[in-house]
OpenMM code with the backbone's topology and positions (N, CA, C; nanometers):
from openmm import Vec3, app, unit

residues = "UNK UNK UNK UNK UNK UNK UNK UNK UNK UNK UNK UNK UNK UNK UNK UNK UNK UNK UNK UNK UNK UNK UNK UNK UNK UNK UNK UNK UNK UNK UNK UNK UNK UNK UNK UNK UNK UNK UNK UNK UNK UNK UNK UNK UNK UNK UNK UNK UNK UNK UNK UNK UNK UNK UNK UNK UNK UNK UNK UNK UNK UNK UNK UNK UNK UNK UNK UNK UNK UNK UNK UNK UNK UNK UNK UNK UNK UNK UNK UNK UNK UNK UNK UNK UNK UNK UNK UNK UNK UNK UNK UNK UNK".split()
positions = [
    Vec3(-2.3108, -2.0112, 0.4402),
    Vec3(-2.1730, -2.0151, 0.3951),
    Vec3(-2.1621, -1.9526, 0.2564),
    Vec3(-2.0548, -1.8783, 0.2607),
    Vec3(-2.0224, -1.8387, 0.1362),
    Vec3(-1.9294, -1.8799, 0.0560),
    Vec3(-1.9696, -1.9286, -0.1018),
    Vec3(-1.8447, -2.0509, -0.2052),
    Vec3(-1.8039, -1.9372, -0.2910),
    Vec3(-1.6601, -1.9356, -0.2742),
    Vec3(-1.6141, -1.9057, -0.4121),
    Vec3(-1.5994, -1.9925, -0.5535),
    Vec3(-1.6484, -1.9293, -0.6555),
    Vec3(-1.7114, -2.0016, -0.7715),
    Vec3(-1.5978, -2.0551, -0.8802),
    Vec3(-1.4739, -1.9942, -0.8151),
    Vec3(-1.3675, -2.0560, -0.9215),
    Vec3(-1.2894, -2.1543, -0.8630),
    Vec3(-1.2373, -2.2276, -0.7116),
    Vec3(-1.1696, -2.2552, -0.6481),
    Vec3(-1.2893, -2.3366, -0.5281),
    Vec3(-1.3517, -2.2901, -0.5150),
    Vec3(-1.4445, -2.4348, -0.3807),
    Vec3(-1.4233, -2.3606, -0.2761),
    Vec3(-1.3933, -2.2314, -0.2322),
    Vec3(-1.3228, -2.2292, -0.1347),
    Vec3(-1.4667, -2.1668, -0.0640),
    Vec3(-1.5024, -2.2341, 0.0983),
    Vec3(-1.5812, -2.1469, 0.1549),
    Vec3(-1.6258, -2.1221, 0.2996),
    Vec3(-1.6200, -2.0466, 0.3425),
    Vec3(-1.6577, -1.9174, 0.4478),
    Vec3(-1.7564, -1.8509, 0.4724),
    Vec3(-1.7777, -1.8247, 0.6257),
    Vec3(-1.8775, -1.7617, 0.6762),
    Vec3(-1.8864, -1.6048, 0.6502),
    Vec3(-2.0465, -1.5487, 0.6215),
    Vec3(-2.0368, -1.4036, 0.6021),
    Vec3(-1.9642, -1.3120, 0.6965),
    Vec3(-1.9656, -1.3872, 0.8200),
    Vec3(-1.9254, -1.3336, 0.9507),
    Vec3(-1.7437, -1.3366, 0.9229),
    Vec3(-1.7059, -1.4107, 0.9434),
    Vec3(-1.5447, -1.4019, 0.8563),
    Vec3(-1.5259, -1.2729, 0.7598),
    Vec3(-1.5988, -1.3019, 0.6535),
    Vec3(-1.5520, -1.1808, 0.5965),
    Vec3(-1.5692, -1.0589, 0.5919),
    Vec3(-1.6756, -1.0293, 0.6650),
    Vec3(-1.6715, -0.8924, 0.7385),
    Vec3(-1.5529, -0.8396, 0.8609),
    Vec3(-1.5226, -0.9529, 0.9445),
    Vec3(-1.4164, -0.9296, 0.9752),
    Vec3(-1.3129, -0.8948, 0.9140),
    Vec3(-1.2435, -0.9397, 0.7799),
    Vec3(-1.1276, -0.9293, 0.7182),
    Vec3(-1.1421, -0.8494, 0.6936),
    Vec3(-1.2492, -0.7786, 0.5973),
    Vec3(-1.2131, -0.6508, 0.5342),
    Vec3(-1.2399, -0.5445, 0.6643),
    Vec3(-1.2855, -0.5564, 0.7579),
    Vec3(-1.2521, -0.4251, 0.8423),
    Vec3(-1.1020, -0.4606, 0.8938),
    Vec3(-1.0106, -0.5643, 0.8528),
    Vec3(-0.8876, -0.5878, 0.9042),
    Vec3(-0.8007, -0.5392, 0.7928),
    Vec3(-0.8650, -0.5457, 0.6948),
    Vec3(-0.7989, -0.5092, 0.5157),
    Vec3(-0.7778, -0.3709, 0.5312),
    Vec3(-0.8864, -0.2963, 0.5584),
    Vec3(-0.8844, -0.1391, 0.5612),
    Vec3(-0.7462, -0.0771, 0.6710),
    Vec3(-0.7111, -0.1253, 0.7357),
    Vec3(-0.5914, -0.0635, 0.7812),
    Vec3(-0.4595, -0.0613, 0.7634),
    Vec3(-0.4114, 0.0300, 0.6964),
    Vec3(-0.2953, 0.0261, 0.6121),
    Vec3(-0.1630, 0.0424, 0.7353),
    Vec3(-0.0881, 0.0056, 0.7681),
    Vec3(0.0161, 0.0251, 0.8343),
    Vec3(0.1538, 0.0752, 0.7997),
    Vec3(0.2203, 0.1746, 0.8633),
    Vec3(0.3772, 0.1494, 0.7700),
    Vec3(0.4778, 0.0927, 0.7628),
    Vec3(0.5843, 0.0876, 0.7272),
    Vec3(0.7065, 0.0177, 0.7962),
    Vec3(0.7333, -0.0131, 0.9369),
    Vec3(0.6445, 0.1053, 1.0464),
    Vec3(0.7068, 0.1072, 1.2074),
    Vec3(0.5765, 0.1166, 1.2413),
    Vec3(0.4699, 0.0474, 1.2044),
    Vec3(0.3375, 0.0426, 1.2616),
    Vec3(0.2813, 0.1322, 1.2373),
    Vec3(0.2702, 0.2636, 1.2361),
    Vec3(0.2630, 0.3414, 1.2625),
    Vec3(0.0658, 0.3606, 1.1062),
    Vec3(-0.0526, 0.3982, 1.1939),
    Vec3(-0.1773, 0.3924, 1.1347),
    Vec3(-0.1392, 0.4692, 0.9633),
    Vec3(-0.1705, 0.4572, 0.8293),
    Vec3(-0.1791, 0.6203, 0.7292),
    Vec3(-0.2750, 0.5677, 0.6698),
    Vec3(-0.3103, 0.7290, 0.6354),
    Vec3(-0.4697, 0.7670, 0.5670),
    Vec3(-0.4273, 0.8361, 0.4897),
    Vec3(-0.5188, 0.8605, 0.3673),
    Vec3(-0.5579, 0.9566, 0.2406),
    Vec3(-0.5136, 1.0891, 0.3009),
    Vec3(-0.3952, 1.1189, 0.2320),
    Vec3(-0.3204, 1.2492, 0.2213),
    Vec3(-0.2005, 1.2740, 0.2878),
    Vec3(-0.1876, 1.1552, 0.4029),
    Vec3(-0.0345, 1.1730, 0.4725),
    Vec3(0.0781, 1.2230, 0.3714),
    Vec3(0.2157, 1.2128, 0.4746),
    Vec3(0.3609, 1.2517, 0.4203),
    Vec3(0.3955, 1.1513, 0.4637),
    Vec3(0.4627, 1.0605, 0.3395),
    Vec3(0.5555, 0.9480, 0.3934),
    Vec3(0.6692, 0.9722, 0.3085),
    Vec3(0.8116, 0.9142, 0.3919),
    Vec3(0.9324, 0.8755, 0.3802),
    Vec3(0.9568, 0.7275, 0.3014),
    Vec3(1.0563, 0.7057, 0.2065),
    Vec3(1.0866, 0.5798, 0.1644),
    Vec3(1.1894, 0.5316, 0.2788),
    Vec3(1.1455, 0.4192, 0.3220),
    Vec3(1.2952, 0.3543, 0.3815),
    Vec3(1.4122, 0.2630, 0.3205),
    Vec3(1.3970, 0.2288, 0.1688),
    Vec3(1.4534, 0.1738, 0.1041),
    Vec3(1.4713, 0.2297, -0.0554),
    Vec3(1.5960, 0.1855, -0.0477),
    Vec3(1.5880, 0.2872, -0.2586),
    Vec3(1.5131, 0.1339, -0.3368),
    Vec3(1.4397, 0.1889, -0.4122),
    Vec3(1.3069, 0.1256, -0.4966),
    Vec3(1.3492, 0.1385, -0.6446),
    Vec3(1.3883, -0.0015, -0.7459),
    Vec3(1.3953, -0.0141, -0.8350),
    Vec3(1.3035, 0.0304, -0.9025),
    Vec3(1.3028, 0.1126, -1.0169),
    Vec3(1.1541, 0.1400, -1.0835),
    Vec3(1.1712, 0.0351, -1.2083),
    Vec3(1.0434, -0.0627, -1.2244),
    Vec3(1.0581, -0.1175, -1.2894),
    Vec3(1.0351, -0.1114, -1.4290),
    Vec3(1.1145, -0.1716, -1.5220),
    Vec3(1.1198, -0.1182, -1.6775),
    Vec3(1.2250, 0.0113, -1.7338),
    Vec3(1.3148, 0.0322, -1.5729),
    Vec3(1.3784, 0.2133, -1.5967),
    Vec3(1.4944, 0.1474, -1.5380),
    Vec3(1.5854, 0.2315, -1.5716),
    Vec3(1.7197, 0.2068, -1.4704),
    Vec3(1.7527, 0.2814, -1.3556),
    Vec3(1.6272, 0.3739, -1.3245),
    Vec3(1.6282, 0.4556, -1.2386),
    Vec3(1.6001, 0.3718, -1.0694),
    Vec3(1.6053, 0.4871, -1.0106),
    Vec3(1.6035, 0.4330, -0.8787),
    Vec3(1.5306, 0.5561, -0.7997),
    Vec3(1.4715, 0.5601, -0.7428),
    Vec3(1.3725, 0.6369, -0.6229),
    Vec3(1.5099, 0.5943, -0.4913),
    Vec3(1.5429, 0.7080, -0.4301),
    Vec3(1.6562, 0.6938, -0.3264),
    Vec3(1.5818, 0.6974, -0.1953),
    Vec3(1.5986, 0.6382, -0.0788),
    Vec3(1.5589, 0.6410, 0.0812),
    Vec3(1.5787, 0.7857, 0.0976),
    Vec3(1.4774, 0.7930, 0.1759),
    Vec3(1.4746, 0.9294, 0.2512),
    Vec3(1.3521, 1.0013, 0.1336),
    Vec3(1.3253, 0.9965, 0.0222),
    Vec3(1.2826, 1.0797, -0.0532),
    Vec3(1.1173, 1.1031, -0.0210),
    Vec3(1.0701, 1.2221, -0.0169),
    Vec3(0.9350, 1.2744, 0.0846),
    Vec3(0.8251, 1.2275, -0.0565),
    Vec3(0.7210, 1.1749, 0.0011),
    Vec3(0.6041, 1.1615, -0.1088),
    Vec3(0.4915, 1.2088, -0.0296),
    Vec3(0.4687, 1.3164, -0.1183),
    Vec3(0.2966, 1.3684, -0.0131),
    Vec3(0.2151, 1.3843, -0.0863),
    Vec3(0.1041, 1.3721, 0.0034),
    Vec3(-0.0539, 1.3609, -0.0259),
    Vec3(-0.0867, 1.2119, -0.1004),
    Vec3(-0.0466, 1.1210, 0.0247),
    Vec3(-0.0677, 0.9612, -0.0679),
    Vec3(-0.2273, 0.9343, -0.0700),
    Vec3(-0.2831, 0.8398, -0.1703),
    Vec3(-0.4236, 0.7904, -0.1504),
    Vec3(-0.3988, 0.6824, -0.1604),
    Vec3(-0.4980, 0.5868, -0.0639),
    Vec3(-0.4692, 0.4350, -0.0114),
    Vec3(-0.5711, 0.3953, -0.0711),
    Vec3(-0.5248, 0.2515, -0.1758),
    Vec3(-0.5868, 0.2051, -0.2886),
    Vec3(-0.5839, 0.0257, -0.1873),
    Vec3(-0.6763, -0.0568, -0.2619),
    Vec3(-0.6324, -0.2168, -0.1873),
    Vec3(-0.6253, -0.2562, -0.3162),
    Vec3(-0.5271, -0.3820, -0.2476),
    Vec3(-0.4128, -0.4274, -0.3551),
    Vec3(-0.3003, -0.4717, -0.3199),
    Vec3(-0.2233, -0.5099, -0.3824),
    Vec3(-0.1086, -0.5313, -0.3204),
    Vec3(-0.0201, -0.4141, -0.3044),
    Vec3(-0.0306, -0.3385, -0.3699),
    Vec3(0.0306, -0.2247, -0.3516),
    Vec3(-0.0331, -0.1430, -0.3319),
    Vec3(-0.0812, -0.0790, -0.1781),
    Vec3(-0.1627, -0.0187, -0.1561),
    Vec3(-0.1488, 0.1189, -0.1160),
    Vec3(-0.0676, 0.1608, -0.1584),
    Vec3(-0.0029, 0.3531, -0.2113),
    Vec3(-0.0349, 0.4004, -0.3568),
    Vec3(-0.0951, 0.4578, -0.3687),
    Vec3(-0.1213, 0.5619, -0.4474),
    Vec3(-0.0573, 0.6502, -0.4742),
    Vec3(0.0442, 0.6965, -0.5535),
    Vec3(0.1308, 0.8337, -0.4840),
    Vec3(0.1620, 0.8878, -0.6379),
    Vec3(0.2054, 1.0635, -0.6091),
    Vec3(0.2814, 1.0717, -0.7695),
    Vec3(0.4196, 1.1495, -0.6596),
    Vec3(0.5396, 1.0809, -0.7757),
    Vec3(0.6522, 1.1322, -0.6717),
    Vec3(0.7676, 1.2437, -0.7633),
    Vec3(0.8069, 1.3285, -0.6851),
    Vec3(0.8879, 1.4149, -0.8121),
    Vec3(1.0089, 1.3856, -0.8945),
    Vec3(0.9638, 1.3478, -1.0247),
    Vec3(1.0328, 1.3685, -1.0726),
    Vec3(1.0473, 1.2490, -1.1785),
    Vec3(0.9220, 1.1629, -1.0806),
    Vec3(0.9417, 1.0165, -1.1429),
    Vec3(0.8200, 1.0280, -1.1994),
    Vec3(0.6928, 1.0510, -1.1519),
    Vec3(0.5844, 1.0601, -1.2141),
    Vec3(0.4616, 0.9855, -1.0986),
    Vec3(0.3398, 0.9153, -1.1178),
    Vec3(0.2917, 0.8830, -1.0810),
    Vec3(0.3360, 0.7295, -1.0535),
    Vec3(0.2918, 0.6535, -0.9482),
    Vec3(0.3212, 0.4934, -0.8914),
    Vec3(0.2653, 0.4639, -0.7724),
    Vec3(0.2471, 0.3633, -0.7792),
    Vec3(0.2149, 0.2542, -0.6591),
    Vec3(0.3355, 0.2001, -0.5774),
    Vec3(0.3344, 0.1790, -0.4430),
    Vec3(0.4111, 0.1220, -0.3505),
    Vec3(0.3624, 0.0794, -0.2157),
    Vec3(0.4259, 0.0158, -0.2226),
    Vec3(0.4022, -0.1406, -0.1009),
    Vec3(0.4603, 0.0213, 0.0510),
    Vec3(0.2700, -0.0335, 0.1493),
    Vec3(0.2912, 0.0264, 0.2642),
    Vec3(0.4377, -0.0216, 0.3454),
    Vec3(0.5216, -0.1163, 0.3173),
    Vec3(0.6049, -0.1603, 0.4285),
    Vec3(0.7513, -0.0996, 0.3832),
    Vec3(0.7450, -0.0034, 0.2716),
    Vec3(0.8415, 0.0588, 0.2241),
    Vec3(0.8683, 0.1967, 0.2659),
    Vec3(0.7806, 0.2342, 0.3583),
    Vec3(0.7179, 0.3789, 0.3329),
    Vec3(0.7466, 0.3366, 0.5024),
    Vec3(0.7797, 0.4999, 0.5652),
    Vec3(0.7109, 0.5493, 0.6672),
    Vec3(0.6537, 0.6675, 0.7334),
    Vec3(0.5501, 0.7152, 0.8156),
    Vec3(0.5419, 0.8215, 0.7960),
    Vec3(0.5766, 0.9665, 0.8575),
    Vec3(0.5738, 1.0763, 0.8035),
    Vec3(0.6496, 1.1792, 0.7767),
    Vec3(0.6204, 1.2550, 0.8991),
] * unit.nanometer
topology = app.Topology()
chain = topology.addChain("A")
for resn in residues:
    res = topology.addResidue(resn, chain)
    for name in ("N", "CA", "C"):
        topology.addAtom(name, app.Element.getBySymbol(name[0]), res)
């Protein structure tokens, strides 16, 4: 069994080899599989936070790299600069 050392919490090695081959698959808004370099679509306009700006739906972001995390987009988008965004915002292109 494996303990996590801050919290007690613990699990089999076998478990967590499962998860992270379950972690590695990024999905989009419509299921749909993305990998390092797709074209995805926003399906929602995205507050940028700290700006009063706004990233509008529909707007194309290409060549994403898939980071883990909670926000597991990688992207630089025009005009805004470089950012992170949540796969369930996105779909792809």
């Amino acid at each position: 069994m494996l303990v996590c050392p801050e919290c007690a919490h613990e699990w089999s090695p076998q478990a967590a080899a499962e998860t992270e081959d379950a972690a590695t698959v990024v999905r989009d808004a419509f299921g749909n599989v993305l990998a390092d370099g797709d074209t995805v679509t926003l399906v929602k306009d995205l507050k940028i936070k700290g700006s009063s700006s706004v990233v509008k739906v529909g707007t194309k972001v290409r060549n994403i790299r898939l980071v883990d995390g909670d926000h597991d987009i990688d992207c630089r988008i025009d005009g805004f600069g470089p950012m992170q965004l949540k796969s369930e915002f996105v779909r792809k292109a």
